[in-house]
C-alpha positions in Angstrom: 0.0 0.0 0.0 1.3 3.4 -1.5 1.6 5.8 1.8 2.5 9.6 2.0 3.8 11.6 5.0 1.8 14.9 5.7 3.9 16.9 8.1 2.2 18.3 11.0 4.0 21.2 12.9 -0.1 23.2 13.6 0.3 25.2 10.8 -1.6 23.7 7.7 -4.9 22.8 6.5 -4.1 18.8 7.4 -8.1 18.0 7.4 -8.9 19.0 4.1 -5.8 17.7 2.5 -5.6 14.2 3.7 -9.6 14.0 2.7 -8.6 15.0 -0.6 -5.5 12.5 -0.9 -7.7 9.6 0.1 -10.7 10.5 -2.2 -8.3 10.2 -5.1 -6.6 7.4 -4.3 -8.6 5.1 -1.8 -6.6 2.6 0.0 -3.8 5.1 0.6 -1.8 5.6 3.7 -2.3 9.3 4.4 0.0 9.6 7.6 -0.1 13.3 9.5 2.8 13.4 11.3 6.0 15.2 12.9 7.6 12.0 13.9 11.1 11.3 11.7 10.6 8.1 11.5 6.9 7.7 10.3 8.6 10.3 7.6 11.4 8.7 6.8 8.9 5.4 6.3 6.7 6.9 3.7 7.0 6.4 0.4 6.1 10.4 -0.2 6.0 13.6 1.6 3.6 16.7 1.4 4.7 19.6 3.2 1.4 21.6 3.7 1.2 25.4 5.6 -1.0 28.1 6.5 -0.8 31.4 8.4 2.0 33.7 9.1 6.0 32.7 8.0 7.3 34.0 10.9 5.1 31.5 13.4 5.4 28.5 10.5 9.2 28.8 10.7 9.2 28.9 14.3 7.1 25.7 14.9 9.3 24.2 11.6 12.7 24.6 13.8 11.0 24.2 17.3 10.1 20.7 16.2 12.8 19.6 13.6 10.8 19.6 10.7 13.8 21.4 9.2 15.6 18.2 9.4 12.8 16.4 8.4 12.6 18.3 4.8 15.7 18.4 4.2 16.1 14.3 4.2 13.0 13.7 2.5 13.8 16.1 -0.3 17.7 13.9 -0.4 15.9 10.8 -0.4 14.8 11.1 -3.6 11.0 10.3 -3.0 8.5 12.5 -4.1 8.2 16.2 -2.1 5.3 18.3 -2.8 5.2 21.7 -1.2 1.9 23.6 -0.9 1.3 27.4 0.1 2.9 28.4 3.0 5.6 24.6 2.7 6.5 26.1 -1.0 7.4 29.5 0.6 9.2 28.1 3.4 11.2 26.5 1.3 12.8 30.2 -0.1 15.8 31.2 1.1 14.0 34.3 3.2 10.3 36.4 3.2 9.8 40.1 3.8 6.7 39.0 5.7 6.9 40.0 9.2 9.9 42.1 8.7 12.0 40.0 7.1 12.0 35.7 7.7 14.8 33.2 7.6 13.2 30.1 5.5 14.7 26.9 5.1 16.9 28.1 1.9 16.7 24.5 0.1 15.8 26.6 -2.8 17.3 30.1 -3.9 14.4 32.7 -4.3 12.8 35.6 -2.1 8.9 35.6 -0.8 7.8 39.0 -1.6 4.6 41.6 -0.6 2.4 42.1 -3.1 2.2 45.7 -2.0 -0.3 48.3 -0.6 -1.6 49.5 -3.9 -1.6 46.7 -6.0 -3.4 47.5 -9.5 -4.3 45.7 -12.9 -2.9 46.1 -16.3 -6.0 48.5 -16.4 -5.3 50.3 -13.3 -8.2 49.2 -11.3 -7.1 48.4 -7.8 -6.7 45.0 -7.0 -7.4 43.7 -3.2 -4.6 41.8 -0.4 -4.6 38.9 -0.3 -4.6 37.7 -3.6 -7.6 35.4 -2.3 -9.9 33.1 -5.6 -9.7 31.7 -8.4 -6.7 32.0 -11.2 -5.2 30.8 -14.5 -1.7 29.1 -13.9 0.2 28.7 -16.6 2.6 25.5 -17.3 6.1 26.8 -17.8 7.5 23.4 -18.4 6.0 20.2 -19.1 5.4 17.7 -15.9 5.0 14.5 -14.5 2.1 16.5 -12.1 0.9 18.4 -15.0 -0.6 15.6 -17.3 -4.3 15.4 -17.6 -4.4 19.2 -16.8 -4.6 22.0 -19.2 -2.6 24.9 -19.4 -4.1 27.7 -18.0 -6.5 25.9 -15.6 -7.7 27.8 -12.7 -6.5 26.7 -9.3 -7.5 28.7 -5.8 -5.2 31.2 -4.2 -5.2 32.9 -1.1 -2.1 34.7 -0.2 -0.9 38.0 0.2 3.5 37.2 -0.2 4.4 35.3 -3.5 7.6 33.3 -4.5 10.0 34.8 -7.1 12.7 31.8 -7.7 16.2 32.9 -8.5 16.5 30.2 -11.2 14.5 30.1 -14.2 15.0 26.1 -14.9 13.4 25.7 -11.4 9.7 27.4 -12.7 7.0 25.1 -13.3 4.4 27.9 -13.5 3.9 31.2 -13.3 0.3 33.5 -12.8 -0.1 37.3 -12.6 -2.4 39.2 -10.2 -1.0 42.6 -10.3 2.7 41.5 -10.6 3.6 38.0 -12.7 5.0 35.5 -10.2 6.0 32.1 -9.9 3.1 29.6 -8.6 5.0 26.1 -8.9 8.4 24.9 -8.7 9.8 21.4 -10.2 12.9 20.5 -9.2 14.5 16.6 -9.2 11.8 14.8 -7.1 10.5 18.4 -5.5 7.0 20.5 -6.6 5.6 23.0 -4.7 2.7 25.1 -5.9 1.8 27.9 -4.2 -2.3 27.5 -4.8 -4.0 25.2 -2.8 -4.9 22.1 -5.0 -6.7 20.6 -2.3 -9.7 23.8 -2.7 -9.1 23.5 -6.6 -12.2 21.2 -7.3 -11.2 19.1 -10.7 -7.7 20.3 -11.6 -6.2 20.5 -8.1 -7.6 17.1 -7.4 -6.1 15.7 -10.5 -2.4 17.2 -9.6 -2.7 15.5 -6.3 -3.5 12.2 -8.0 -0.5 12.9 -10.2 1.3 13.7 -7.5 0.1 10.1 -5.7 1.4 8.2 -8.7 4.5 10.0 -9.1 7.9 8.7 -8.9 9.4 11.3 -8.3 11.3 11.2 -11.7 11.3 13.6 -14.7 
């Protein structure tokens, strides 16, 4: 039986995502956990998070989930990163003044500003928070069976910018472009959350589930 690892440290939407792993693939082994071992024992890892960077990062350290991310994503098995677990795993965030992240992956979490506006000029509201097209920057394993420029739901009010163009697996614009999903080895992370994305986030997480973590 195929299982996956979803880390605990209190600072993700664990409910909704484990209902939505084992409603695409019943039978699996949907562990939430902060214990190493029941980590190290799974065959892949999800790295979920909500909330504020500075308090993710402090429970992340507090309770040596650092370590734990770091193995997994050496291991070679399959790492997915969602939200707030794909900005952690920046080198830093201006939220909260400025946030040490875990650094496994060069690029800066940035504010999306005060007076955020459209091509148009028509003000646009912070958080980013609804519906909006991704598009594929590179084709993917977790990508197949969804089309380019699907809508997946947001709600955030920092975004990723990666320092390394081969490292984008999607990019979106709400005021600013940005980057929404990194591929990298046997690592994705999306910034969206696929688990509130109805049809195409469901089928990424299925992907995801059947993934080898191979390109």
């Amino acid at each position: 039986m195929s299982s996956i690892a979803v880390i605990d440290y209190g600072m993700g939407n664990l409910h909704s995502v484990a209902k939505a792993l084992e409603h695409v693939q019943p039978g699996v082994e949907v562990r939430v956990t902060a214990d190493p071992q029941q980590v190290r024992d799974a065959d892949r890892v999800l790295l979920p998070g909500v909330g504020a960077i500075r308090d993710c990062m402090a429970e992340i350290r507090r309770l040596g989930v650092d370590a734990e991310v770091a193995e997994a994503i050496r291991s070679g098995k399959p790492f997915l990163g969602i939200c707030v677990g794909f900005q952690a795993l920046m080198d830093s965030s201006e939220e909260n003044g400025g946030v040490d992240c875990l650094a496994e992956f060069p690029g800066q979490v940035k504010f999306f500003g005060e007076d955020l506006k459209d091509q148009q000029g028509q003000s646009l509201k912070v958080p980013h928070m609804g519906w909006n097209q991704v598009k594929q920057a590179c084709p993917h394993p977790l990508w197949d069976g969804i089309a380019d420029l699907s809508r997946f739901y947001f709600v955030h009010s920092y975004y990723v910018r990666l320092a390394q163009a081969g490292q984008v697996a999607a990019t979106c614009e709400y005021g600013v472009p940005f980057d929404v999903a990194l591929a990298h080895k046997n690592v994705f992370a999306v910034q969206f959350h696929p688990e509130k994305s109805q049809q195409a986030g469901l089928k990424l997480l299925q992907n995801f589930l059947n993934w080898d973590g191979q390109l």
